[in-house]
N, C-alpha and C positions, 0 to 999 in steps of 0.2 A: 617374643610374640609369636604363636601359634598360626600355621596358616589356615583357614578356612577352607573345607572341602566342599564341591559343590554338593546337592543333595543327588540322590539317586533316581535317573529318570533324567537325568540332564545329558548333555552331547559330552557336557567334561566329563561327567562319570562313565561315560560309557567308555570315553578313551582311558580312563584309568584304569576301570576295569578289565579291557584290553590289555595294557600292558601290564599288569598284575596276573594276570591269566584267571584270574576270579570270575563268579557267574553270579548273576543279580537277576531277580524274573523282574524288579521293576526295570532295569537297561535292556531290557529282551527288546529288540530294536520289535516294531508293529510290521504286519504286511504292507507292505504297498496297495493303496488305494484303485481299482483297479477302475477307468473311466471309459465312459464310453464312446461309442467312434460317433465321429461328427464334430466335435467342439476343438477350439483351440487348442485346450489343455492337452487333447489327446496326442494334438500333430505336434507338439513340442516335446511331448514325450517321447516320439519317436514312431509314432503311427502313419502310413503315408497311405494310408489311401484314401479315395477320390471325396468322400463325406468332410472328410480330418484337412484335410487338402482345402476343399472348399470354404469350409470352416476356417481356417486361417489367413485366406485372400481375403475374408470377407470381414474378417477384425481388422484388417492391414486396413483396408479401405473406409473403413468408419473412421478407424484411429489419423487416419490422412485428411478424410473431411473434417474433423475435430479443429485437425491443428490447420485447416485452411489449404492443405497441399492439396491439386486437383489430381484425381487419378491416373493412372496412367491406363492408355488405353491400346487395346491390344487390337495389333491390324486383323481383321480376320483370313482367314483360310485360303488359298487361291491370290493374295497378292503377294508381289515380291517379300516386301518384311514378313510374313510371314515363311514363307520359302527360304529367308535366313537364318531363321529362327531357329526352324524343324531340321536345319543343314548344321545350326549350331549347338541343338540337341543330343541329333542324331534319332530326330522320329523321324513316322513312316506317318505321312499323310496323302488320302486317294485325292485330295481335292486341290494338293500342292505339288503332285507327282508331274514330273517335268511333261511335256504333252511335242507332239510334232508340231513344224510352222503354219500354218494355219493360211492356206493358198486360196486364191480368190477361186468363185465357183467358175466352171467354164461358161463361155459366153460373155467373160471381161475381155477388156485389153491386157490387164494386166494375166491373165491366164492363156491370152494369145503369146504375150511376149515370154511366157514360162515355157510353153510347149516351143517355142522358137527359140528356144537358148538348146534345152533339151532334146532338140530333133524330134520333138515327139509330134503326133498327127491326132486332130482334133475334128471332127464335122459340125460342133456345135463353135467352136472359136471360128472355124473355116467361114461361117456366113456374117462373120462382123468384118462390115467393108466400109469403108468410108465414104458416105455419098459424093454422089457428081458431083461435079462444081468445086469441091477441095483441091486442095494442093496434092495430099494423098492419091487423090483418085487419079488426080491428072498421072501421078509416077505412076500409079498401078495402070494404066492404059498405056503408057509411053513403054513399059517394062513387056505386057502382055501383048505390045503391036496393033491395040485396038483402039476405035474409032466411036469421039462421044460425041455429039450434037453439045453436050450441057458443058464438057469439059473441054470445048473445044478454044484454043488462046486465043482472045481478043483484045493485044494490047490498042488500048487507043494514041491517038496521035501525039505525040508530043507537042505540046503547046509555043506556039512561034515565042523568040528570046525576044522580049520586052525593053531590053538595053537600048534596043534604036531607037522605041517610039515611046523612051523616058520626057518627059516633058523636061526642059530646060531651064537650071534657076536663072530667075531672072537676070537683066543686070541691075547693077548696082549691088548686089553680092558677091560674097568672097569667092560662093561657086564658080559666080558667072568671069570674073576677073580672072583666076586661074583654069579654066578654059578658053577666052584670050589669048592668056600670056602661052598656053602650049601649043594655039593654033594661028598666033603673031596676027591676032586679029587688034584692030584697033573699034575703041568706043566710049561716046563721049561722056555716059554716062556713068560709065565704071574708070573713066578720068584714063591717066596715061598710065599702062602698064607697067613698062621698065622703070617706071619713075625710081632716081635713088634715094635712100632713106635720108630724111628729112634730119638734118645735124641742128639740136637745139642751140642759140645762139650764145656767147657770152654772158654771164650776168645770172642763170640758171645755177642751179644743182647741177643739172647734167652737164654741165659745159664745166665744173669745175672736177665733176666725176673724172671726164674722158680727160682733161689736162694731166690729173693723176696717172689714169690708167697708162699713158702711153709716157710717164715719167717725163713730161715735160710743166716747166716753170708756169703757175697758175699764173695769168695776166692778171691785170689791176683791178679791172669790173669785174673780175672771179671773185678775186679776193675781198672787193669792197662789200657786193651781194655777200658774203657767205658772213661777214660782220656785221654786217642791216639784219639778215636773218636769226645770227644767232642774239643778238640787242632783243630782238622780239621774241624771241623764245624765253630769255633772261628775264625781261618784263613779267612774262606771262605767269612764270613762274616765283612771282615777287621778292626776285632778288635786285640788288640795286643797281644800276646803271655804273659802265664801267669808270674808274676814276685813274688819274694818272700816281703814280709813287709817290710825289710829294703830297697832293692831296688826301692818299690813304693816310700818311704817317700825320696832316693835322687833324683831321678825322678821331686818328686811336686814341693821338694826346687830352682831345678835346673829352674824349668819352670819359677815357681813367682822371684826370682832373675833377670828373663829375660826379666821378666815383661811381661810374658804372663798371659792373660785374662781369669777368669773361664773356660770359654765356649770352649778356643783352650786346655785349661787344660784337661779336662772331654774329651775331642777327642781324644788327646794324649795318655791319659790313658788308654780308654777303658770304662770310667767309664760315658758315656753321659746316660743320665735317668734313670742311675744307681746309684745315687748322696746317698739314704739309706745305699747301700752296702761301699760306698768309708767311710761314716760318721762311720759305726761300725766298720769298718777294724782298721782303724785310732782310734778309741775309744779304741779298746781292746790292740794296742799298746802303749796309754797313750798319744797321739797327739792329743789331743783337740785343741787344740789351734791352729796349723796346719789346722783343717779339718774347724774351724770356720773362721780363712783367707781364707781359698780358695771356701768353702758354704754358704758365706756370705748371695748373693741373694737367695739360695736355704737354708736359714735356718728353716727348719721349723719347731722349735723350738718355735720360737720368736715370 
C-alpha cells in the first residue's frame, strides 16, 4: 500500500519540500500579516507599546469579568504599594519618589519639642507657653524664680479622719460584740462575750461527728440517733425496713417457692444493687447455697 502525500500548499509539504531541497511556488510560505498597534493581537506578537499594551489589560479584564473573577485593582501612585511596585520594577515615578519627614509647622508643640532635641531657637515656638494655672506654668515660674497671683499653691486643708466620729454598730451585732470582746466591755444585749462554744448534746450528728473525730467510742444515744435516722432515710427512700437474718432467709424461701424472679426478689428485699451485701449476709449464715439460687445471674463468681 502506497503512502499518501499531502497536497502542496500544506505544512507537511512544505517540510518535505525542505528536506528534498525542492522549491514549490504553491509551499512559498505567505508574508506575515502585518497588524496594527492597539489590539491585542499586536501585544502578543510582540509589540509593546503603550496602545498594544493597553489593548491587552483591557481583553484580560473583559475576559475576567466573563468568567466572574473581579479585577484587580491597581493602588494608585503616592501609596505605599505602589512605591513597591515601582521598587519592584525598577521605575522612576515623581509622585512615589521618596520625600523628607514631614515636621509639624512652627508654632506646635510638637515643633517646640523638635527645636528642643535639636538645640535649635525658634521665636514663633518661643510664645507657646502654657497658661496660668497649669502644672506647666507653675514649673516654668518655679524654674524662672517668678511670682503668679493665678499659679500661686493653694492646697486646701486636709479633711479631719472620720474614723473617730464613725457611728457605732449597734449591739446586738457581730460588729458590736467584737468591739466588746477587744475593749472587755460587757453587754447585755450582745449576751456574754467570752461565752464558750456551745457543744451539741449527745443523740445529734454532731455529737456522733466529734466522738469520731477525737477517736473515741460512740456512746449508746450516738449510736441509737444515728439508726432512728438512717430507718428514716431508708423509709424515705422506699426500701424495706431492716429485718433480722432469719427473717430475711424466710422472706427469700417464701418468694422462690412463689416463683418469683431475681429481679422482683432484690426489690422486695431491699437488696437491688446491693446483690454483694445479700451474698455475704447469707455467707456468714452458712446459705450458700440459698444465695447461689437466687444470684445466679449476678454471680460473680463464676
Amino acid at each position: 500500500m502506497s503512502r499518501t502525500l499531502s497536497p502542496c500548499g500544506t505544512k507537511s509539504a512544505r517540510n518535505r519540500h525542505r528536506r528534498k531541497g525542492e522549491t514549490c511556488e504553491a509551499c512559498v510560505p505567505k508574508p506575515r500579516k502585518v497588524l496594527p498597534c492597539g489590539t491585542a493581537a499586536s501585544y502578543k506578537r510582540g509589540c509593546r507599546c503603550e496602545p498594544c499594551t493597553a489593548a491587552a489589560r483591557e481583553r484580560q479584564r473583559s475576559q475576567a469579568r466573563s468568567k466572574g473573577i473581579k479585577p484587580r485593582v491597581v493602588a494608585p501612585c503616592g501609596s505605599k504599594s505602589a512605591k513597591a511596585r515601582h521598587k519592584a520594577r525598577g521605575e522612576q515615578c515623581e509622585a512615589c519618589a521618596p520625600t523628607g519627614h514631614k515636621h509639624h509647622p512652627c508654632g506646635t508643640w510638637q515643633a517646640r519639642r523638635r527645636h528642643a532635641r535639636s538645640g535649635e531657637s525658634c521665636d514663633v515656638c518661643a510664645l507657646i507657653l502654657a497658661p496660668c494655672g497649669t502644672s506647666a506654668a507653675r514649673r516654668r515660674h518655679a524654674r524662672n524664680n517668678e511670682t503668679c497671683a493665678t499659679c500661686t499653691v493653694t492646697r486646701p486643708e486636709p479633711a479631719p479622719a472620720t474614723t473617730k466620729n464613725k457611728p457605732l454598730a449597734p449591739c446586738g451585732t457581730t460588729q458590736a460584740r467584737q468591739r466588746h470582746k477587744r475593749r472587755d466591755e460587757t453587754c447585755t444585749e450582745c449576751g456574754p462575750i467570752n461565752q464558750p462554744k456551745q457543744v451539741k448534746p449527745c443523740g445529734t450528728p454532731a455529737a456522733l461527728k466529734r466522738h469520731r473525730y477525737h477517736n473515741d467510742p460512740p456512746c449508746d444515744v450516738c449510736l441509737k440517733a444515728d439508726r432512728e435516722r438512717a430507718e428514716v432515710v431508708r423509709r424515705a427512700k422506699g426500701i424495706p425496713e431492716h429485718i433480722t437474718t432469719e427473717e430475711l432467709i424466710q422472706e427469700l424461701r417464701f418468694l422462690l417457692n412463689a416463683g418469683e424472679g431475681t429481679h422482683r426478689i432484690l426489690t422486695a428485699t431491699g437488696y437491688k444493687g446491693r446483690e454483694h451485701s445479700l451474698r455475704t449476709r447469707l455467707g456468714k449464715a452458712g446459705h450458700h447455697q440459698l444465695a447461689a439460687q437466687i444470684l445466679n445471674p449476678w454471680d460473680l463468681a463464676a
